[in-house]
Residue, then its C-alpha position, 0 to 999 in steps of 0.5 A: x617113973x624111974x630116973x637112972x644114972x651112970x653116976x649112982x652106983x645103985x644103977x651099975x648093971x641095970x639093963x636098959x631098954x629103948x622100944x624093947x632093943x636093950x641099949x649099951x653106953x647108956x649114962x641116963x634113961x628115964x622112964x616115963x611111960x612111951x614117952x621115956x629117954x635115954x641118953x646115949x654115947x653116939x657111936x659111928x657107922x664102925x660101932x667106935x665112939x664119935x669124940x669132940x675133941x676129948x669128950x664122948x658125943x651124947x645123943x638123947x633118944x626118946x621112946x618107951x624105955x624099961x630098966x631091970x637090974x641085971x641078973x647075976x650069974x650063978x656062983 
């Protein structure tokens, strides 16, 4: 089982992905065999965030979550 973070740098890039479709605006995932999360910003039908007020609404949506470090690009 592996816990990532938005808030640890260490995790900055890591590709994460919910029932094998890779997840954008993700500030947490964790996973834990099929029964893995990932905590989301909720976005409406248009694709912008949903807001309340000043803050960004969060969904936590669970399944089989994987997390990969992103493959950096040839220089």
């Amino acid at each position: 089982m592996a816990y990532y973070t938005s808030k640890n740098p260490a995790h900055i890039g890591t590709i994460v992905t919910l029932n094998g479709c890779e997840q954008r605006d993700v500030v947490e995932a964790d996973t834990d065999g099929v029964r893995g999360y990932v905590v989301r910003a909720l976005k409406d039908s248009n694709g912008k965030l949903v807001l309340d007020g000043d803050d960004v609404v969060l969904e936590k949506v669970w399944g089989k979550v994987e997390a990969f470090p992103a493959q950096k690009a040839d220089a």
